[in-house]
C-alpha positions in Angstrom: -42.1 -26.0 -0.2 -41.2 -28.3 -3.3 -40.3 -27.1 -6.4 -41.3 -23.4 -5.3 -44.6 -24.6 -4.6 -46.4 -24.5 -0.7 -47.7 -27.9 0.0 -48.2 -27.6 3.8 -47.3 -25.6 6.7 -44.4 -26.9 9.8 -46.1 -25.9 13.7 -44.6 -26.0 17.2 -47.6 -27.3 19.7 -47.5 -29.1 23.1 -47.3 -32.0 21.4 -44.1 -31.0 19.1 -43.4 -29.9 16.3 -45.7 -31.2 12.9 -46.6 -31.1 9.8 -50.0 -30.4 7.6 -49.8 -31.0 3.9 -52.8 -29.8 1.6 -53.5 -29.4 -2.0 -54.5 -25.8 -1.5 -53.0 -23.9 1.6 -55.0 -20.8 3.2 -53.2 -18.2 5.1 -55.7 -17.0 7.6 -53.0 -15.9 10.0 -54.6 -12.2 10.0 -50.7 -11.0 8.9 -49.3 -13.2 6.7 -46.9 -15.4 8.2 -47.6 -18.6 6.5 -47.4 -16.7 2.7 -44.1 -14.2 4.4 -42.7 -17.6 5.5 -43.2 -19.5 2.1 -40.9 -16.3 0.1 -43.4 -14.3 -1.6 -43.3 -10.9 -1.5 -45.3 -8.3 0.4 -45.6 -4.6 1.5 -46.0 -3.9 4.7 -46.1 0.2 4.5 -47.2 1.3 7.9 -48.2 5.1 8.7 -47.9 5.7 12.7 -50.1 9.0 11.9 -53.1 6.7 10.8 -55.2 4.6 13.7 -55.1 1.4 12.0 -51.4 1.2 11.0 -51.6 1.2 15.1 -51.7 -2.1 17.9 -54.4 -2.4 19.5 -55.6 -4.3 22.8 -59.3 -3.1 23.8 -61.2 -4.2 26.6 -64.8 -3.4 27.2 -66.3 -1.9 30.6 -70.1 -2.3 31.9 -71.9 -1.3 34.4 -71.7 2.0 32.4 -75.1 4.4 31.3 -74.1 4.8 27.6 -77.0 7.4 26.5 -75.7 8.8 29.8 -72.1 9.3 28.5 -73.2 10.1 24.9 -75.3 13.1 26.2 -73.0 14.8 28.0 -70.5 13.9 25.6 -72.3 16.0 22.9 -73.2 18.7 25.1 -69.4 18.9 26.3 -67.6 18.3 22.9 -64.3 20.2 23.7 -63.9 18.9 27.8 -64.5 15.4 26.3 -61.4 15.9 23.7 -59.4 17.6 26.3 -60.0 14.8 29.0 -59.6 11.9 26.3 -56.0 13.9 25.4 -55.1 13.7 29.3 -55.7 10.0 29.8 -53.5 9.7 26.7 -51.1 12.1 27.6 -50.9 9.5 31.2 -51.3 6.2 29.8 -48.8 7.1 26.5 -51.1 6.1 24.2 -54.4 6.9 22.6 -58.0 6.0 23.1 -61.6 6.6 22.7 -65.3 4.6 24.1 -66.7 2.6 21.5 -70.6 1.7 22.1 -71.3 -1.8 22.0 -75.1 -3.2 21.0 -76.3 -2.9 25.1 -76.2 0.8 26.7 -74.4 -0.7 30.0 -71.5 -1.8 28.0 -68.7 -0.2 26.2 -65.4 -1.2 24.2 -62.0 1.2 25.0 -60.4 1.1 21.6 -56.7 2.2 22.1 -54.0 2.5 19.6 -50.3 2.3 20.5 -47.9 3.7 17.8 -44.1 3.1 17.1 -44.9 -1.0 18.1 -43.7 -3.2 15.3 -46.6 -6.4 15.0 -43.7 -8.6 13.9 -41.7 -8.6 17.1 -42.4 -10.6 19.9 -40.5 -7.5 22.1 -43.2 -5.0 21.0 -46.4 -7.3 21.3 -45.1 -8.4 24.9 -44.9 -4.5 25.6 -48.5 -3.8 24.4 -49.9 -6.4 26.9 -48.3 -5.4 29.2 -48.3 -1.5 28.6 -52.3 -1.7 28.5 -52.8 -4.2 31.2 -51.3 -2.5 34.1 -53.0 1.1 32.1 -56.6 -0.7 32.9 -57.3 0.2 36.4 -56.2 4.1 36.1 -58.2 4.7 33.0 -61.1 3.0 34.6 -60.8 5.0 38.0 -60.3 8.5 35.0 -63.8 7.4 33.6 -65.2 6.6 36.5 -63.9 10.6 38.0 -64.5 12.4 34.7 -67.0 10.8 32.6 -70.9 10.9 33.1 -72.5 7.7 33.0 -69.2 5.6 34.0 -69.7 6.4 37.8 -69.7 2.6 38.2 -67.6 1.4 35.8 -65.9 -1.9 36.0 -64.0 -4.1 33.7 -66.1 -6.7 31.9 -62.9 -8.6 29.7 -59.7 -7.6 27.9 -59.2 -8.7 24.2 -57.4 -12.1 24.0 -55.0 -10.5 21.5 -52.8 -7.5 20.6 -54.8 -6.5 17.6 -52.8 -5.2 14.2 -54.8 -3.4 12.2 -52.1 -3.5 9.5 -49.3 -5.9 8.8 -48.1 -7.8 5.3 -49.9 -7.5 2.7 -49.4 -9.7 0.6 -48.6 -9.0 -3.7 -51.6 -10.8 -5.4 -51.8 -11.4 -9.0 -54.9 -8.8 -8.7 
């Protein structure tokens, strides 16, 4: 800052720590930290009852039948909000199949509530909490849903995902 003005952004690397300067500065953090860290102001009103004021880390799964799943799915509309409820009700946190563009893939969105994005404590407790989660709700799919008999898992995302952090008071 110089006379209340951002002219460049201070970074830890490898390397150390360093400085870039710029005539115009972009916060493309995804939450604000460079505009947070600069002094201006922000809301950051989160409601735990709406999915995305939730953290997120998905993962996808293939070797799945997707048209497979989706059928059964809307022939069996109540067991398939009843068995999503269970896994949740294990796991300790919500989530649903997501189709992706190829029928023999699929994301798991999940949401974990009462996680603040801003603390290193609670994002180190969503990795872990869905990492060692991803082999039970694989072997549930694989036991309880059609179409995900041979389920597997394809990747995991390579960050907690916030769906809603600063946002930050614009002129408009």
């Amino acid at each position: 800052m110089e006379n209340g003005e951002l002219k460049g952004v201070i970074f830890e690397s490898k390397e150390g720590r360093h400085a870039i300067l710029g005539k115009v500065i972009v916060d493309a953090t995804g939450e604000g930290d460079v505009f947070s860290s600069a002094g201006e102001s922000f809301d950051i009103n989160v409601n735990p009852k709406i999915r995305n004021s939730n953290t997120t880390e998905c993962f996808r799964i293939d070797h799945i039948d997707w048209e497979k799943y989706s059928a059964w799915k809307m022939s069996h509309l109540d067991e398939h909000k009843e068995l999503l409820g269970k896994i949740g009700s294990i796991c300790g946190f919500s989530m649903i199949p997501i189709p992706s563009n190829r029928n023999d893939e699929c994301w798991i969105n999940n949401w974990l509530s009462n996680r603040d994005s801003m603390k290193v404590k609670d994002l180190t407790d969503i990795e872990f909490t869905v990492k060692r989660r991803i082999p039970e709700i694989i072997r549930f799919f694989r036991e309880n849903f059609p179409g995900f008999e041979n389920a597997a898992l394809m990747d995991i995302a390579s960050v907690v995902g916030v769906r809603h952090s600063r946002r930050i008071h614009g002129l408009y």
